[in-house]
C-alpha positions as CSV (number, residue, x, y, z in Angstrom):
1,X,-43.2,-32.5,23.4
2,X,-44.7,-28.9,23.7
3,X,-48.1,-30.5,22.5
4,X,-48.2,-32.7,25.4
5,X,-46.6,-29.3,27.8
6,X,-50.1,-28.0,26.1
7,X,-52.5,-30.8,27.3
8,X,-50.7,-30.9,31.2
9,X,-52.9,-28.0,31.2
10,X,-56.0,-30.2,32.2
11,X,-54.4,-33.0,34.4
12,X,-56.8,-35.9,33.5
13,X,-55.2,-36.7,30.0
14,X,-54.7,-40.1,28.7
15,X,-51.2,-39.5,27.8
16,X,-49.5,-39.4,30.8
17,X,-47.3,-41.7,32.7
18,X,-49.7,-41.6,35.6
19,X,-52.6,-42.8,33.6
20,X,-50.2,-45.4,32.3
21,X,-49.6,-46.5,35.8
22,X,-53.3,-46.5,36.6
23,X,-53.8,-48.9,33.0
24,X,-51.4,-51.3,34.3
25,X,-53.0,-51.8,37.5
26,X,-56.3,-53.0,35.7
27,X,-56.2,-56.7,36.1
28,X,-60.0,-57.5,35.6
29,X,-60.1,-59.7,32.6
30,X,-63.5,-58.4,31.7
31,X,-63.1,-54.7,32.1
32,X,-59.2,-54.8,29.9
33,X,-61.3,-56.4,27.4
34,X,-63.7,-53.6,26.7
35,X,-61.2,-51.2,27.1
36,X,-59.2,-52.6,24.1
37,X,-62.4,-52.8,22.4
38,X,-62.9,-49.6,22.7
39,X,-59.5,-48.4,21.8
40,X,-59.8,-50.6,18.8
41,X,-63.2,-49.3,17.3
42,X,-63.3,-45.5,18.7
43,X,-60.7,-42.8,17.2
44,X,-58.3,-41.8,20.0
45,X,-58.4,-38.1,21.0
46,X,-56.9,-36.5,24.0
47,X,-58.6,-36.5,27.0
48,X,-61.2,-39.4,26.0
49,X,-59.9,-42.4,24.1
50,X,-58.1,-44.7,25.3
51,X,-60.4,-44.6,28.5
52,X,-59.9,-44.6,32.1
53,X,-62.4,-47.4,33.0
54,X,-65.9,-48.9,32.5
55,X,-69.2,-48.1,33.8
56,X,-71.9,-50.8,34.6
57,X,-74.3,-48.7,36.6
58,X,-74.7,-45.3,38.2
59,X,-77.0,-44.2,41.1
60,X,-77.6,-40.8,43.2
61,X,-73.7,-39.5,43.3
62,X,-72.1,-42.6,42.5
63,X,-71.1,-44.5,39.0
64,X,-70.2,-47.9,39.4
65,X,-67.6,-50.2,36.9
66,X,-67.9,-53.5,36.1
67,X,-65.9,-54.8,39.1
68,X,-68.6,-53.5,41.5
69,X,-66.7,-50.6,42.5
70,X,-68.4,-47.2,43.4
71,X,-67.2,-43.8,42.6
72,X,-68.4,-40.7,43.9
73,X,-68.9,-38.2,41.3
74,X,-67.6,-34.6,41.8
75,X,-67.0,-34.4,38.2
76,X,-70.1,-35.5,35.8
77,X,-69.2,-33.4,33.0
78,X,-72.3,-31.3,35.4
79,X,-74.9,-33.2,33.8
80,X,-75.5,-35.2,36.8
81,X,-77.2,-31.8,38.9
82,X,-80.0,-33.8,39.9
83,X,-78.2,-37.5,40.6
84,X,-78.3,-40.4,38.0
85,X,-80.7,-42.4,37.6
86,X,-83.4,-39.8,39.1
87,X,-86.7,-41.8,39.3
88,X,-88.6,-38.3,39.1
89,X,-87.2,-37.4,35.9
90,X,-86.8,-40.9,34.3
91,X,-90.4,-41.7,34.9
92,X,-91.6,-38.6,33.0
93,X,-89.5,-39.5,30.4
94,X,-91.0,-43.0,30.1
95,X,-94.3,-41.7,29.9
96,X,-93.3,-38.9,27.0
97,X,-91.5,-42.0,24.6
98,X,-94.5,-43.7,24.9
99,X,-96.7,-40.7,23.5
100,X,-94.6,-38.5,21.1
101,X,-90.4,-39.4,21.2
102,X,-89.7,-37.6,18.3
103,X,-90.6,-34.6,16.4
104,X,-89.7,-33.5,12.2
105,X,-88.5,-30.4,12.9
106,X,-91.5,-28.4,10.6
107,X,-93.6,-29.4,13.6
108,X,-93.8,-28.6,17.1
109,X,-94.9,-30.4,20.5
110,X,-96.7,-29.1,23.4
111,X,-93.7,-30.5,26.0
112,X,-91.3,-28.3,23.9
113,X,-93.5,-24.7,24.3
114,X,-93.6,-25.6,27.6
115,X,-89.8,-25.6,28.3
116,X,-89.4,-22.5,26.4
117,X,-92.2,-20.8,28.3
118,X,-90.8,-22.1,31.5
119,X,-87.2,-20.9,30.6
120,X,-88.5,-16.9,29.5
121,X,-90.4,-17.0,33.2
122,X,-87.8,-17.9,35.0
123,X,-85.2,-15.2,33.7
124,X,-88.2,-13.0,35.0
125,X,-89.5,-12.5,31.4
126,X,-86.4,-10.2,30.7
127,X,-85.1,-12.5,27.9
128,X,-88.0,-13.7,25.8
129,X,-86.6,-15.9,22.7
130,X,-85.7,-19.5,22.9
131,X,-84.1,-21.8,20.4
132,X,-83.3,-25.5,21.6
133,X,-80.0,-27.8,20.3
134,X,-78.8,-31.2,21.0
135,X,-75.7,-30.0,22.6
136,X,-73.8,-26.9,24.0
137,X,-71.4,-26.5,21.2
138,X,-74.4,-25.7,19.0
139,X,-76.5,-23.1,20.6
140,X,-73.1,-21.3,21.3
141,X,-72.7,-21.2,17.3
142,X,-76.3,-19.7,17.1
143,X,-75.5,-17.3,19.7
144,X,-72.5,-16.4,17.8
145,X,-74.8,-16.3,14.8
146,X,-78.0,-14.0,16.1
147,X,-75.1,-11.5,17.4
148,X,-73.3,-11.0,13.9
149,X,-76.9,-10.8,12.4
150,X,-78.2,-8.2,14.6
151,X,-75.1,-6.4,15.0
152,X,-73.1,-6.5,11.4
153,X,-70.2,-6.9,13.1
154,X,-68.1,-10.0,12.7
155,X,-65.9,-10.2,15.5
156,X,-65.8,-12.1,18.8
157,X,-64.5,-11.4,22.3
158,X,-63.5,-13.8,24.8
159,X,-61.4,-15.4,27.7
160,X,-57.9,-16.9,27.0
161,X,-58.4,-20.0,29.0
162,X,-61.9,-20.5,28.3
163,X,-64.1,-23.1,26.7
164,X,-67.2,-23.1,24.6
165,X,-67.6,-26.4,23.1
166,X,-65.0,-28.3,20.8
167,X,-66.5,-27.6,16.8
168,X,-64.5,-25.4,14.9
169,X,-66.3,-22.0,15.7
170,X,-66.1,-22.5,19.1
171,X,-62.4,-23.3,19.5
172,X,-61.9,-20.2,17.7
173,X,-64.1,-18.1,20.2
174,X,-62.4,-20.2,23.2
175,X,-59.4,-19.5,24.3
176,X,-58.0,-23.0,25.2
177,X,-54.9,-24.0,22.7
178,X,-55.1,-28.1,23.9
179,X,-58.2,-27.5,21.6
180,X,-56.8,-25.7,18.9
181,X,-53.4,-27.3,18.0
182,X,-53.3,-28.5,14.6
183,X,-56.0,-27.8,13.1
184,X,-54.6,-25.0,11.0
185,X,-57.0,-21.5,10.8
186,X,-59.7,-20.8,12.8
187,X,-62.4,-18.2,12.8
188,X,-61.5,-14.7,12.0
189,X,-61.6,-12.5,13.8
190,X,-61.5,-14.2,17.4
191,X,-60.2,-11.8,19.8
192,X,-58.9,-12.7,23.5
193,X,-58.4,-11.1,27.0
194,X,-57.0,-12.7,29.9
195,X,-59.2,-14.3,32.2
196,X,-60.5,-12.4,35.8
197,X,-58.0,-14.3,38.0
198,X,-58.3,-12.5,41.2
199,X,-55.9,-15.2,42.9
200,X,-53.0,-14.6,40.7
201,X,-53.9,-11.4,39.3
202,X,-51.7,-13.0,35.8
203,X,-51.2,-9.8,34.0
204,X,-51.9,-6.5,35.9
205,X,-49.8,-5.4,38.4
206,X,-52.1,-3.1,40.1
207,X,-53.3,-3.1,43.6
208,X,-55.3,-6.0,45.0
209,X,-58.0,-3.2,45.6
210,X,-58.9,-2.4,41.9
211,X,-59.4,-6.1,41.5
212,X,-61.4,-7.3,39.0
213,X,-61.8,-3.9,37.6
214,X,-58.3,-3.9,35.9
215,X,-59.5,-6.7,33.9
216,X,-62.7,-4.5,32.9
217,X,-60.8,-1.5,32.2
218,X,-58.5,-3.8,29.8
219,X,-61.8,-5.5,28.3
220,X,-63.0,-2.4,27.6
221,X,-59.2,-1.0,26.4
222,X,-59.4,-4.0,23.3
223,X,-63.0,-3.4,22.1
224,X,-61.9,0.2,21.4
225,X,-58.8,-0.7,19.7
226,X,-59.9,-3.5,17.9
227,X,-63.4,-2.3,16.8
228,X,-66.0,-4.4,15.0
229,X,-66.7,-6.8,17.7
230,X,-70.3,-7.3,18.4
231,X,-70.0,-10.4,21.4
232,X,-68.4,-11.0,24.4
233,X,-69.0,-14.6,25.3
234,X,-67.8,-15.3,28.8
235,X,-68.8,-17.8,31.9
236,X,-70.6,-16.0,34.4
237,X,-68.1,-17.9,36.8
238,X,-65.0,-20.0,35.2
239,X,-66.3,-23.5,35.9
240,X,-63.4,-25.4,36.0
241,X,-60.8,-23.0,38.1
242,X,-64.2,-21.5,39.6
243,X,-63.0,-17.6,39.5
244,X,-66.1,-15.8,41.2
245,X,-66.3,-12.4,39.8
246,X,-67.6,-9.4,41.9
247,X,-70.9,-7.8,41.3
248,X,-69.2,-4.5,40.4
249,X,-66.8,-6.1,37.6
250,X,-70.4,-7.5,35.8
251,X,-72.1,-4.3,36.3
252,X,-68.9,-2.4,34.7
253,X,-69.2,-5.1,32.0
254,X,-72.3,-4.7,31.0
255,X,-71.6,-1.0,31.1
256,X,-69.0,-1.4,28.5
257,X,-71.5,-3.6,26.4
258,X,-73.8,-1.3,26.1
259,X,-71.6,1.5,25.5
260,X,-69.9,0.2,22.1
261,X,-73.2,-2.0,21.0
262,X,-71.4,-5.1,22.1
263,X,-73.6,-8.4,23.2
264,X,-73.2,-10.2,26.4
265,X,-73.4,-13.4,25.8
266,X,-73.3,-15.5,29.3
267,X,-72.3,-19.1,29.0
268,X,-73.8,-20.7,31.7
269,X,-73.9,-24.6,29.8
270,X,-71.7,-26.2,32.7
271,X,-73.0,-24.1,35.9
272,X,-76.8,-22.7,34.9
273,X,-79.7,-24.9,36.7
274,X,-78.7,-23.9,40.2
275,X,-75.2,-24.9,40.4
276,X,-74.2,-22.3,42.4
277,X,-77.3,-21.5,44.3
278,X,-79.2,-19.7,42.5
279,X,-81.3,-21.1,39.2
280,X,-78.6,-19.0,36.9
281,X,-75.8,-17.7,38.1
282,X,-75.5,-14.0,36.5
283,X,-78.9,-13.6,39.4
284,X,-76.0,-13.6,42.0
285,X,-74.0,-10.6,39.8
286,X,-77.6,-8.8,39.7
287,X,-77.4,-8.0,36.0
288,X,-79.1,-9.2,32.7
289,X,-77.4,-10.6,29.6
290,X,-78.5,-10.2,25.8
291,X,-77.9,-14.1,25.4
292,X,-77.9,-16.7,28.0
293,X,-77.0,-19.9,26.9
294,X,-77.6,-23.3,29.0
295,X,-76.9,-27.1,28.0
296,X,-75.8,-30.3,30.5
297,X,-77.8,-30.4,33.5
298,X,-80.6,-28.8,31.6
299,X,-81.3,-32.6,30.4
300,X,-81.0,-33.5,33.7
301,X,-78.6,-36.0,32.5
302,X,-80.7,-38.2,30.7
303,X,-81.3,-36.4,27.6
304,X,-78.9,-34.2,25.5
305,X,-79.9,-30.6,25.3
306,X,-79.2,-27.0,25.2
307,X,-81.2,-23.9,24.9
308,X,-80.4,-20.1,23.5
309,X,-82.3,-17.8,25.2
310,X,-82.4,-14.1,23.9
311,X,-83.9,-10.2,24.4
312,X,-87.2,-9.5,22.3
313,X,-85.6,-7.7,20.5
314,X,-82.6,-10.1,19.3
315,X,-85.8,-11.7,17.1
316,X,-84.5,-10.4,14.1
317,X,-82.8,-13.3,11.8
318,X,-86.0,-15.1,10.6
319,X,-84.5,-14.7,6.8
320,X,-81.9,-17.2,8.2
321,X,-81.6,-20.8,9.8
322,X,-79.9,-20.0,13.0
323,X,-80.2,-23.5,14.0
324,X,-81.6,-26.0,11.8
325,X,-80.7,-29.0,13.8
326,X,-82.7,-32.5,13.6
327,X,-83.3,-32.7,17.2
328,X,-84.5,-28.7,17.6
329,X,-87.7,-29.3,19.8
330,X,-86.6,-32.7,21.2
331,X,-90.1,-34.0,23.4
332,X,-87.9,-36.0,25.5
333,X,-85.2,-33.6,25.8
334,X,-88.1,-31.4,27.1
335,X,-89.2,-33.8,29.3
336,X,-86.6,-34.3,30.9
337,X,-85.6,-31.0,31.5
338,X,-89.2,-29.9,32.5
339,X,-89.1,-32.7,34.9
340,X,-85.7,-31.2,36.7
341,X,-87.9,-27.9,37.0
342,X,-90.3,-29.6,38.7
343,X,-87.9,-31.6,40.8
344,X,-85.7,-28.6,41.9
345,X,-89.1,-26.9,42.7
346,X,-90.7,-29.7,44.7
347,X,-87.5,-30.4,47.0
348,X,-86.2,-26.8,47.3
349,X,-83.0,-27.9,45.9
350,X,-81.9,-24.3,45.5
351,X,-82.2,-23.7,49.4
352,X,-80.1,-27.3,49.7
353,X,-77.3,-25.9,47.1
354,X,-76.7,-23.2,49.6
355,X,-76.9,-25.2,52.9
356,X,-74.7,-27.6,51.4
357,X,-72.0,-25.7,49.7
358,X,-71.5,-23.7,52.6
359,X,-70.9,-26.7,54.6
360,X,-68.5,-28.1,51.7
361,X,-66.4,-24.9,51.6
362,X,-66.1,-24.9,55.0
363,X,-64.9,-28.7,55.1
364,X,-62.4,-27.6,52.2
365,X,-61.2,-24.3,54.4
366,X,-60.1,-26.7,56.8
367,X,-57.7,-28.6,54.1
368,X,-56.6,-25.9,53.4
369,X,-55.6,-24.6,57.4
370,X,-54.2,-28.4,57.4
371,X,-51.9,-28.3,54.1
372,X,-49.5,-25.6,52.7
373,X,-50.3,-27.4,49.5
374,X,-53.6,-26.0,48.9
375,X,-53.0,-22.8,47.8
376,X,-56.7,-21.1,47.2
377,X,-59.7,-22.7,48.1
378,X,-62.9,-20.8,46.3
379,X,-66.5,-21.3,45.5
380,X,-69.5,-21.1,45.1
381,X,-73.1,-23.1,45.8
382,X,-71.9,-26.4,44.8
383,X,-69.2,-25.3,42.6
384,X,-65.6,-25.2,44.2
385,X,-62.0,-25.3,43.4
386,X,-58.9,-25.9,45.2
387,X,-56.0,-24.7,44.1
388,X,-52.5,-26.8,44.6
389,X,-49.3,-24.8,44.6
390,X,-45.2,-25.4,45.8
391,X,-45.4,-22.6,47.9
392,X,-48.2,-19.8,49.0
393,X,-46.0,-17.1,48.1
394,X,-44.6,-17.2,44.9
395,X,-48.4,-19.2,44.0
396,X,-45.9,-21.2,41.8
397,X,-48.3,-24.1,40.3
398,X,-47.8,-27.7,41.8
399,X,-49.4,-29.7,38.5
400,X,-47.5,-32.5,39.5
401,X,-49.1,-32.7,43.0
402,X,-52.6,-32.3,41.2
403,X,-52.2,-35.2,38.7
404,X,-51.2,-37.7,42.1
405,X,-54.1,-36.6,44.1
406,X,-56.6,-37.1,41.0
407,X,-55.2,-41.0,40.4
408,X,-54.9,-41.5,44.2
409,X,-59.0,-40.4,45.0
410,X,-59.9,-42.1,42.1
411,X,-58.2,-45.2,43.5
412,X,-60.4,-44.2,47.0
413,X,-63.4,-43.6,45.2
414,X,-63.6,-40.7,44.5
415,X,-64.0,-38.7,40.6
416,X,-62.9,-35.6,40.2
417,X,-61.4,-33.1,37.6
418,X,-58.1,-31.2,37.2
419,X,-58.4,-27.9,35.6
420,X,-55.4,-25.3,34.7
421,X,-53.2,-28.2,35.7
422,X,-53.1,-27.4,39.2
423,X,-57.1,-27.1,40.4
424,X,-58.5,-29.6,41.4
425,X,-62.3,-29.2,40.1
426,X,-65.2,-30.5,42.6
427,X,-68.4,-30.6,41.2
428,X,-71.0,-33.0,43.3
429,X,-74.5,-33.7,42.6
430,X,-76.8,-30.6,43.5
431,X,-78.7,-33.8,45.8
432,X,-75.8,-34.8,47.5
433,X,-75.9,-35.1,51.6
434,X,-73.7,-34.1,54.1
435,X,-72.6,-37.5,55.2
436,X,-71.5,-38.0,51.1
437,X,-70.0,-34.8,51.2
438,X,-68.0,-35.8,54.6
439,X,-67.1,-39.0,52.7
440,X,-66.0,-36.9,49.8
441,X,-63.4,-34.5,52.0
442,X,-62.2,-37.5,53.8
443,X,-60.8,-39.2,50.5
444,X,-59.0,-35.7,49.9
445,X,-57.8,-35.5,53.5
446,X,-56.1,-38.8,53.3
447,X,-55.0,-38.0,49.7
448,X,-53.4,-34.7,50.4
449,X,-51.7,-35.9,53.4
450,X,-50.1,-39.1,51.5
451,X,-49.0,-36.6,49.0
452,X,-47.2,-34.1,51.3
453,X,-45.8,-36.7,53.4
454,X,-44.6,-38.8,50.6
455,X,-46.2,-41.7,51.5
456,X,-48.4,-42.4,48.1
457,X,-46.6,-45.1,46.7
């Protein structure tokens, strides 16, 4: 029982007697077939296996299942910045399998220079080292692996709450028990802060002035008493409960970094590639990082791929595979994401981010002026959360609310995530129009009000 108290944390697991409600109103012959195929052949894990439906087809911001039935995707594990099924991007691709699909790893490919020379330019030639991986979860172990090289010291620093990919390292270095439980010992040497929550200010009980600066001063309170850690891995902005730190907290940060020869390494694998209106997101905190690490949209949702990408000076580990991955300078994976470059570039998709996701959180401002559910609404670019709660003044949680309103816009067509248990995560395609975005909002509407009026079932 605590295990599955655990797991409530993220809403949408596969465990619950809502998603058993939702199985058993699956009739399609066709579609209960592959799902018992594929709860016969893959092994179940939480949050995946068993499955919540199948897909047939995807286009722009929808997925489709095998019934016909069209979803609009706010969640996309954010690989779908761009839309699926992008003719831009997939025709590039086509043309690069039919020239070069793969290359041995003692070789490299003109596509993958490209990307790396692309990526250094765009961080304004501040960070000047690139490494590529197949996934997230990798290039977060070599980051963790250039920053015990270069700085001899072994231990890590991060977020309770947080998530850097699902191997072992990294569910040492995140801070997200539902990952951990079970598996016996981790990485040594993991230390943990609370997360910047500047809505429920968790921990401190100082005024709402000092902000996120109580959280800084504490950050910095546990690298001196623990010594010996040489990274702090953190999002530039929490992607699933979307906590939007201040410029001044990332300046103090980096402060702190550079005062006790500490790394920053930014994690920017779900929200880099202008998810929040800006090509990566620590250009809105106005400060540079040692590492920055992207992954997800970067493949532009075709092709699975991640990059590392480091200070000159950082170039120190050639004695040691940092890396050594099949996949390490992938053509297509370059392709593709040198194709969403060119993409973003061509249609200003920056400039619509901000358009946009001004539009959205003003849309979800009004849900919240319309329901004392809705606790917090925050955001930025295309990157928003809203927050469900019993009551606005004790901020007491509503997860049972949260899990309703997921299984009730998924009935209406709508995808989304729940994060924390009570946030409802809303991540659209960065191409998405206002009509879709008005289409969007209106399944919630109707959702929260057949929630607070009882009228769901």
């Amino acid at each position: 029982m605590s295990n599955r108290k655990h797991l409530q944390t993220e809403g949408d697991i596969n465990l619950s007697d809502a998603r058993k409600r939702w199985s058993e109103k699956i009739t399609d012959k066709e579609t209960q077939s592959a799902l018992d195929r594929d709860a016969q052949v893959f092994v179940h894990q939480a949050l995946s296996s068993p499955c919540l439906d199948v897909l047939e087809r995807s286009d722009g911001v929808h997925v489709q299942n095998l019934q016909g039935k069209h979803y609009l995707d706010f969640h996309g594990n954010n690989v779908h910045q761009l839309g699926y099924n992008n003719s831009y991007v997939i025709e590039r691709v086509k043309a690069q399998l039919d020239t070069l699909a793969f290359c041995p790893r003692r070789f490299t490919n003109r596509p993958a220079i490209a990307l790396a020379e692309r990526l250094v330019a765009l961080t304004g030639h501040a960070l000047t080292r690139v490494l590529f991986a197949p996934g997230g979860t990798s290039a977060i172990g070599m980051a963790l692996k250039i920053a015990r090289f270069y700085t001899g010291k072994y231990k890590t620093l991060a977020m309770y709450d947080s998530f850097h990919g699902a191997s072992m390292d990294s569910i040492a270095l995140g801070g997200e028990y539902v990952f951990q439980q079970g598996l016996g010992p981790l990485m040594s040497g993991s230390v943990h802060v609370p997360p910047v929550d500047s809505y429920r200010g968790m921990w401190y009980d100082r005024a709402a002035a000092d902000g996120d600066m109580a959280y800084a001063d504490y950050l910095e309170y546990v690298i001196q008493k623990e010594g010996d850690i040489g990274v702090l891995v953190v999002e530039t902005v929490r992607s699933t409960v979307v906590h939007v730190h201040s410029k001044a907290y990332w300046k103090r940060v980096r402060e702190i970094c550079d005062t006790y020869n500490v790394l920053l390494v930014l994690d920017e694998i779900p929200i880099g590639m202008g998810r929040t209106g800006k090509m990566f997101a620590y250009q809105h905190a106005e400060i540079q990082p040692d590492i920055l690490v992207l992954g997800k949209g970067l493949g532009a949702g075709i092709m699975p791929l991640a990059a590392v990408i480091c200070r000159e000076e950082l170039n120190v580990a050639s004695s040691i595979s940092l890396g050594h991955f099949t996949h390490e300078k992938s053509p297509l994976g370059a392709a593709a994401a040198l194709a969403a470059l060119d993409f973003m570039e061509e249609n200003d998709i920056l400039e619509q981010v901000n358009v946009m996701g001004d539009y959205f959180g003003s849309r979800l401002e009004e849900l919240k002026a319309n329901y004392a559910i809705v606790g917090d609404v925050r955001g930025v670019g295309l990157l928003w959360a809203v927050e469900l709660v019993k009551d606005r003044k004790t901020k007491e949680k509503n997860n049972a609310a949260a899990e309703l309103v997921l299984y009730a816009c998924l009935e209406r067509g709508l995808s989304l995530k729940v994060s924390d248990g009570n946030v409802l995560s809303l991540y659209p395609p960065l191409v998405i129009s206002k009509v879709e975005l008005d289409q969007a909002v209106s399944i919630l509407d109707s959702v929260l009000l057949a929630v607070t009026t009882d009228q769901l079932f």
